[in-house]
N, C-alpha and C positions, 0 to 999 in steps of 0.2 A: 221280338220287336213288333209293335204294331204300329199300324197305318194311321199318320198322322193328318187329318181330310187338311187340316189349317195352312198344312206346312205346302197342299200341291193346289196352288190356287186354279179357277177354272172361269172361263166366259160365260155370255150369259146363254149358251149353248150347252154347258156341263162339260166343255171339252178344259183340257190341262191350259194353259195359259205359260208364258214366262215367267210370270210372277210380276211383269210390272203394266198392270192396268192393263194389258192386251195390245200393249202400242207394239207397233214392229222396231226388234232392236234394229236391224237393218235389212239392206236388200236383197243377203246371201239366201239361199234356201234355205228352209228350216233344219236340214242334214247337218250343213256347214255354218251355222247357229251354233248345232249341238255341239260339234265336234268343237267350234271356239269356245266355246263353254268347257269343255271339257279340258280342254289345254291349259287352258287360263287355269282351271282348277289346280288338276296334276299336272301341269307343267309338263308332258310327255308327248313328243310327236305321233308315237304308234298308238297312241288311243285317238286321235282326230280323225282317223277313218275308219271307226266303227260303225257308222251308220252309213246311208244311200240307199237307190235305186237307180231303175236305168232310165228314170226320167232326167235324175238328176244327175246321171253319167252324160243322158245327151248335150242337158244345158254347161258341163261341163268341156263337155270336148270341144262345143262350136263348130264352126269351119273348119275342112279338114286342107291344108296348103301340102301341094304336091309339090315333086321335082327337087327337093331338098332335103340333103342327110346332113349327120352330125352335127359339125360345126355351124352348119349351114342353115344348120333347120332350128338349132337355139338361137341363132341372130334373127332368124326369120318371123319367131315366136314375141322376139324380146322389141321386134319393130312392132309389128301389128298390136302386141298386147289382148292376145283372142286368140283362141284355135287351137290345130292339135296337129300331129305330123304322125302318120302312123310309120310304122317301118322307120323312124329317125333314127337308130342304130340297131347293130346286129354284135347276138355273141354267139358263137357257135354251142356252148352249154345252154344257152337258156333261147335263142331265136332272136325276132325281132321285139323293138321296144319302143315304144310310143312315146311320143313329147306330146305333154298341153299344159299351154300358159296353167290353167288350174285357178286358182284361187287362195287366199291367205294359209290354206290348209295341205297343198298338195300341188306340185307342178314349180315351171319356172315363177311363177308369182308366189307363192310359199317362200321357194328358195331365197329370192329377195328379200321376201318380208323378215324373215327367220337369222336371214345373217344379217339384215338390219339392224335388227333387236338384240344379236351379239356384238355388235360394235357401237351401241347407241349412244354411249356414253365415250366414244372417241370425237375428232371433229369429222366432218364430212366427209374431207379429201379422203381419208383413212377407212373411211365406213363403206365408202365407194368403194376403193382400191377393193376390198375385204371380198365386198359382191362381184366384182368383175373376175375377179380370180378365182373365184369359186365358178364363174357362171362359165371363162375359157376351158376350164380343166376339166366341165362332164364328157363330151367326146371322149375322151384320151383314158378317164377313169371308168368309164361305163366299159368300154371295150377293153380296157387292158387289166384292168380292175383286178386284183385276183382277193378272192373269196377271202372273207371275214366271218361271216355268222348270216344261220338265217333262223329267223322269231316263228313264231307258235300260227303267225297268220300266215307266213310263207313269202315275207318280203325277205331279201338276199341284200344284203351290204357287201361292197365290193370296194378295196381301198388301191392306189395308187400314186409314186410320190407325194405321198401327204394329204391327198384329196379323198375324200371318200364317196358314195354315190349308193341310194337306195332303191331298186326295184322291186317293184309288185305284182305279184302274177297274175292275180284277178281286181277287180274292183265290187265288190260285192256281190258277190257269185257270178260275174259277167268275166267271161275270160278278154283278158285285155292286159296285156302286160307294159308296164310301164316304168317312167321313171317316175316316184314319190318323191326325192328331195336328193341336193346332194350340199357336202359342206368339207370345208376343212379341216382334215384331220390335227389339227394343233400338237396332241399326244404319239402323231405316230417317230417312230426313231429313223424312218427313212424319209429322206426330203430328196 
């Protein structure tokens, strides 16, 4: 296969471009660009965090809000809409586990966006309910969660009454273990 120059357009720098005219798609980083590019593409949550840095882990974490676990620390995320809660849960197999709002691609804002888009075509009330029940049940699944599979990158799926919940153990080579998304299990036989 060769290198098609036509197909990777570039600015009037040489550098790669989007491909449309150089305008910014939006205000995300360019990591979390790719990464919604790449979803939209394959359709696949585990390929939207193949790319980052730690610049863009910091403009991701934001403000870090103390003094709150669990429960406590996803309502606290889901008020501000910003920030990150480190220590927000604990499992004894894997430690503590970070909470951050995140963005379209990873965190409580993903988790929103992503069970949005599985109920989108319900009407509201229903679409809510979907989210909110997904968003009470990571406490209770993160920590009581009992193992499901863990992927090639080292995130760990852990499922509980019905709900299931993904953590990750680095963020691109930064150790930082966290929660990536969590949703409902619809297929599993226990409720």
């Amino acid at each position: 296969m060769t290198f098609d120059e036509s197909k990777h357009p570039r600015d009037g720098d040489g550098k790669f471009t989007d491909g449309n005219g150089g305008k910014e798609i939006s205000n995300l980083p360019s990591a979390s660009r790719l990464a919604r590019n790449y979803e939209e593409k394959f359709g696949n949550d585990d390929e939207a965090y193949e790319y980052g840095s730690q610049e863009e882990l910091d403009a991701l974490l934001g403000e870090e809000f103390k003094g709150v676990k669990g429960q406590a620390a996803v309502d606290k995320l889901l008020k501000e809409k910003r920030g990150h809660v480190k220590g927000a849960f604990h499992r004894d197999d894997i430690g503590d586990i970070d909470l951050f709002w995140g963005n379209d691609h990873i965190g409580l804002n993903h988790i929103i966006v992503r069970r949005g888009k599985e109920y989108a075509r319900r009407n509201s009330e229903e679409k809510t309910k979907h989210i909110q029940d997904v968003l009470r049940h990571i406490t209770e699944t993160v920590e009581k969660g009992v193992f499901k599979r863990q992927n090639a990158r080292g995130d760990i799926e852990f499922l509980h009454n019905g709900y299931g919940v993904a953590i990750a153990p680095t963020y691109h080579g930064n150790k930082i273990t966290y929660l990536l998304t969590a949703y409902k299990n619809e297929n599993s036989k226990e409720k």
